[in-house]
C-alpha positions in Angstrom: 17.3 41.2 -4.5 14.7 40.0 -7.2 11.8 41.5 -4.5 13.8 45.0 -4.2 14.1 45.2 -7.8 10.1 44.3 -8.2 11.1 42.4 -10.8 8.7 39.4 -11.6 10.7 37.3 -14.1 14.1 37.3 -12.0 11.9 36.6 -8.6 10.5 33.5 -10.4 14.3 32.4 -10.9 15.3 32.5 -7.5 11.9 30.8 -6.7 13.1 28.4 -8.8 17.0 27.7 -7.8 15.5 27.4 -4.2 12.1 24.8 -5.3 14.9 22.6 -7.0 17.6 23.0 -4.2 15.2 22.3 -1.4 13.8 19.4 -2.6 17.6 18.1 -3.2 17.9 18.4 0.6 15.0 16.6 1.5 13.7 19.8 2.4 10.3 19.4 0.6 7.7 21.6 2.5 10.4 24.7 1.7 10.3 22.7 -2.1 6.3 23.2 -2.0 6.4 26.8 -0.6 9.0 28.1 -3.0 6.9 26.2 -6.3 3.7 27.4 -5.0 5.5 30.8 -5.2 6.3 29.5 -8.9 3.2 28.6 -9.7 1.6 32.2 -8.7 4.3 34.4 -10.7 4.5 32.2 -13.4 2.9 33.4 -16.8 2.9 31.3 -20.5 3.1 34.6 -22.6 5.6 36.7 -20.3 8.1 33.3 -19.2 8.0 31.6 -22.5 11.9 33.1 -23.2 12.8 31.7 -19.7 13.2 28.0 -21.3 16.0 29.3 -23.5 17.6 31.7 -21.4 17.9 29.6 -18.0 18.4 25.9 -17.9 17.1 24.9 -21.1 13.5 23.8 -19.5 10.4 26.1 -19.0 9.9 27.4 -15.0 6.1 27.0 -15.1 6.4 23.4 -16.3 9.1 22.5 -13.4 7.4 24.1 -10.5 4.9 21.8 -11.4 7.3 18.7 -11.6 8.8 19.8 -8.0 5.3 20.5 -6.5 4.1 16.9 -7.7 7.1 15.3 -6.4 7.4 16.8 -2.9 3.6 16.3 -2.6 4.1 12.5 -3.1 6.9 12.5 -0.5 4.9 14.4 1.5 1.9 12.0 1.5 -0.5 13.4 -0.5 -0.4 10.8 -3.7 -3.5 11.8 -5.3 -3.2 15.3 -5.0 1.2 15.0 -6.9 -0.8 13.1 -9.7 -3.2 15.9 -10.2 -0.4 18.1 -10.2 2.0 16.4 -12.8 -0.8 15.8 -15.2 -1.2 20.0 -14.8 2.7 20.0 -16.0 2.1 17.7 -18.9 -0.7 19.5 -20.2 1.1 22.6 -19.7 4.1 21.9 -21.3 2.0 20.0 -24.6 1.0 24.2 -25.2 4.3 25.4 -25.4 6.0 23.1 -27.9 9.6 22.9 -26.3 10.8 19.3 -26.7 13.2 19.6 -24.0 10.1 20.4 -21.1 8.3 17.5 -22.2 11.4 14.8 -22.0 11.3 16.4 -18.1 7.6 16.5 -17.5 7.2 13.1 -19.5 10.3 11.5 -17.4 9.0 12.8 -13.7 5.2 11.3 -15.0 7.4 8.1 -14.9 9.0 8.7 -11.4 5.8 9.9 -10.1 3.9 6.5 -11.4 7.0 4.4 -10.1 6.9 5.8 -6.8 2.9 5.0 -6.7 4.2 1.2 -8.1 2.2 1.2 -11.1 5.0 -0.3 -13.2 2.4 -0.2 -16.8 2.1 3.2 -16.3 5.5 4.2 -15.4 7.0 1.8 -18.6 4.8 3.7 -21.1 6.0 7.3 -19.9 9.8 5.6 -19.7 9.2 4.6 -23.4 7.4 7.7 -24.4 10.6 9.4 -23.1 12.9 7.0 -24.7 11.5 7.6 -27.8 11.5 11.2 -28.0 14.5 11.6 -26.6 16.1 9.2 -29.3 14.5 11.7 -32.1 15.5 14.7 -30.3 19.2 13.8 -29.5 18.1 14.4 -25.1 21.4 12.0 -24.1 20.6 12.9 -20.4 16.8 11.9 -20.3 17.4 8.8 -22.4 19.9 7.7 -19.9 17.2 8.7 -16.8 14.1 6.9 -18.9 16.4 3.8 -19.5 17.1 2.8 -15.9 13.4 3.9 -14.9 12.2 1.5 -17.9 14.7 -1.4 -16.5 12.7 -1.0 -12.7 9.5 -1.2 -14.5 10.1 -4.4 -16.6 12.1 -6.2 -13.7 8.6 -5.3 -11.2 6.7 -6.9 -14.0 8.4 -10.2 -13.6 10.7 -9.0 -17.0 13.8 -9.4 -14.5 16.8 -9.8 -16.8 15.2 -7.5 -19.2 14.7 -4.9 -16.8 18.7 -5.7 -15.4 19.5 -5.3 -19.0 18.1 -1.3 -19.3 19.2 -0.6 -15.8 22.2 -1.6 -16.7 23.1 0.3 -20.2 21.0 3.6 -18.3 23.6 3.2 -15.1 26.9 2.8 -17.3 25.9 5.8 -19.6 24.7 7.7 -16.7 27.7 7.0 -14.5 30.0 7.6 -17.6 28.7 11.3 -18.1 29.3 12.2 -14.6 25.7 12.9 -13.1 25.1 13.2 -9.6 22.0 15.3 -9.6 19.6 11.9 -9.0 22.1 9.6 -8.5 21.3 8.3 -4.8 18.1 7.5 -6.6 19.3 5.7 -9.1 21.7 3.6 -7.6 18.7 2.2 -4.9 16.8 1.8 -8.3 19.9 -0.2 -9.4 20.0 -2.1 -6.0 15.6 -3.0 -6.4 16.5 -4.8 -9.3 19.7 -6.5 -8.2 17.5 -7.7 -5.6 14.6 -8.8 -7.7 17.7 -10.9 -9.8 19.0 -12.4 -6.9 22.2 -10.1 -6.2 22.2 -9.4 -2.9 25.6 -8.7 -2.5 25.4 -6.1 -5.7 22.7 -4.5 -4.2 24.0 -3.8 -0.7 26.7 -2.1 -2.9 25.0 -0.8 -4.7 23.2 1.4 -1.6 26.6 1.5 0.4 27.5 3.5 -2.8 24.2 6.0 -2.4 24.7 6.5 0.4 28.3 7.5 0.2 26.9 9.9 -2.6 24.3 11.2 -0.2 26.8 11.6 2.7 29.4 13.4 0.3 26.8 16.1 -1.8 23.6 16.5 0.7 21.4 15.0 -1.7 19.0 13.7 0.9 15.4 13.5 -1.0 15.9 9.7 -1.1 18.0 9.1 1.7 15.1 7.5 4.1 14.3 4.6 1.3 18.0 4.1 0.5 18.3 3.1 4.5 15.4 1.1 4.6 16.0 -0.8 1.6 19.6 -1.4 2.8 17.7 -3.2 6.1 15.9 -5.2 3.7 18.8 -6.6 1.9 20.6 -7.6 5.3 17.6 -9.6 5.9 17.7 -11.2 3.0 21.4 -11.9 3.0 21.1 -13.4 6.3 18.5 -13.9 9.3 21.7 -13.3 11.3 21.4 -9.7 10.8 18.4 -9.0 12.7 20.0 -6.1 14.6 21.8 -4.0 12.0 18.3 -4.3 9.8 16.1 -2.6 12.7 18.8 -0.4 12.8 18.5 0.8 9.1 14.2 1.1 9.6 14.8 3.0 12.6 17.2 5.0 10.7 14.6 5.5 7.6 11.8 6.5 10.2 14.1 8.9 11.5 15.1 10.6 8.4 11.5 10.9 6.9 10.2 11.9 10.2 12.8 14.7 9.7 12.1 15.4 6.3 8.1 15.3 7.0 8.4 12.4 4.1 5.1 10.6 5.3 5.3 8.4 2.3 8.8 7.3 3.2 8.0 7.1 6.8 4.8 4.8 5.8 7.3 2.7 4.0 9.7 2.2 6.6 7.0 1.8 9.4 5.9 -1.0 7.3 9.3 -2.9 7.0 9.8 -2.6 11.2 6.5 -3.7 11.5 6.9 -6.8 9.3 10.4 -7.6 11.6 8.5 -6.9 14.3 5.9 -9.1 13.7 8.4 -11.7 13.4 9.7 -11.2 16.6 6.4 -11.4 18.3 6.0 -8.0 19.0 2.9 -7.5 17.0 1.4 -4.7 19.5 4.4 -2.8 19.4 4.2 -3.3 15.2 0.3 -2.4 15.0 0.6 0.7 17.0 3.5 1.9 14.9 1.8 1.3 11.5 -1.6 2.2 12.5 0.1 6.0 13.6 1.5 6.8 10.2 -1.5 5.2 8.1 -4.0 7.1 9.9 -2.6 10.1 9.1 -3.1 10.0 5.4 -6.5 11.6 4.0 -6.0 10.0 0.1 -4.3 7.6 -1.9 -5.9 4.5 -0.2 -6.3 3.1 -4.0 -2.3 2.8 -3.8 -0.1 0.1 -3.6 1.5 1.3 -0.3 -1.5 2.2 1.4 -3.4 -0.9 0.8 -0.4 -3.2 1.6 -0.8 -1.3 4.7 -4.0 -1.9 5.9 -3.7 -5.7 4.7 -0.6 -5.6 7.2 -2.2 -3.8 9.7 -5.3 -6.6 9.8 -2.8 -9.5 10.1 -1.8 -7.9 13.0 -5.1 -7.1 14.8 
């Protein structure tokens, strides 16, 4: 309707309700064509209203914050920090508060994703802060649990439990849903890194129940695979139903073209595989996925997956 009506500012809201949508169904090369879209129509001086008039945030800013994110997912690391340093930069121009708590917050996502817990904690507390002084209840609640992962990965494990914790029971208390399948395997890392395996398995039993019920899919892949890592750790008895979750993740991210996801779950088979003797089987299936990446060898994923795949050669 926006196209028959040649109407630039209401085609760069549908663009919008579908770059935001798609990625919520772990659709993220449909995410990347409609921000793309975004990021053409998209003007400071003639979308500046758009901020106040539709969802409180500014379009240009958020196609940028989708772009970044399915990039990542899609396995192109270097390239989705590029482009979330683009919507920081951006948004630091237009002086809306509200765009920078989001821009600032998916900084932290982006950086948590990549495992760079120093990085992610100062965007969490740059949030935190802002958000305080501003009166943002919903990105205080998001920057608190994202700051709990970061100190719990930095060996700060029952300080980190402690933000996750307060983030999770204010989060939970409002109502959200929009990242909640996220949140909750955030929840379940740092159970784990604590000890509590059975609070953790939960914990992901309950994502998963969230993604099954609402379609939110974009995290569905690591929510499986991280489920087959708790069973392991729970008990080497459960052998079976673990391979069963990696296969599961490698499905869904081979679905969702999630090469980061896939990379991850390729990586937990091929450790259980390993184990079981079955290193050729484990090598081929790890060296498939990390050939195909071009960038981002510097990472935390990539590199633990070359040092895997030379234990296994």
């Amino acid at each position: 309707m926006a196209q028959r009506a040649q109407d630039p500012a209401l085609n760069l809201q549908a663009h919008h309700a579908l770059w935001t949508t798609s990625f919520i169904l772990g659709n993220f090369v449909q995410t990347r064509k409609h921000a793309e879209q975004g990021l053409i129509i998209y003007d400071p001086q003639q979308h500046r209203s758009h901020a106040f008039i539709y969802g409180g945030h500014d379009p240009g800013v958020c196609c940028r914050i989708f772009d970044a994110l399915a990039m990542w997912l899609l396995g192109f690391p270097e390239q989705s920090l590029d482009r979330i340093k683009e919507a920081v930069n951006l948004v630091q121009d237009l002086s809306h508060p509200l765009s920078l708590a989001s821009a600032i917050t998916h900084a932290a996502l982006l950086h948590l994703w990549r495992r760079e817990a120093a990085s992610a904690q100062e965007r969490a507390e740059a949030v935190i802060a802002l958000s305080s002084e501003q009166g943002f209840a919903t990105f205080l609640r998001w920057a608190r649990i994202l700051l709990g992962w970061t100190l719990a990965a930095q060996g700060k494990e029952d300080e980190g439990m402690a933000h996750v914790r307060q983030g999770m029971s204010a989060y939970l208390s409002a109502g959200e849903i929009q990242y909640k399948p996220f949140y909750l395997g955030l929840f379940a890392e740092v159970y784990g890194r604590t000890g509590k395996i059975d609070e953790g398995l939960t914990s992901l039993a309950e994502a998963l129940a969230v993604v099954e019920k609402t379609e939110r899919r974009w995290w569905e892949a690591e929510i499986h695979r991280l489920k087959g890592e708790f069973l392991l750790k729970l008990s080497p008895q459960n052998i079976g139903n673990a391979e069963t979750c990696y296969n599961r993740a490698l499905d869904v991210a081979r679905r969702q073209e999630a090469k980061s996801l896939e990379l991850r779950a390729a990586m937990s088979l091929s450790r259980l595989w390993k184990q079981q003797g079955k290193r050729v089987e484990a090598s081929k299936l790890l060296a498939e996925i990390y050939g195909w990446f071009t960038e981002g060898f510097g990472t935390a994923d990539l590199q633990e997956a070359k040092f895997l795949l030379e234990e296994l050669a």
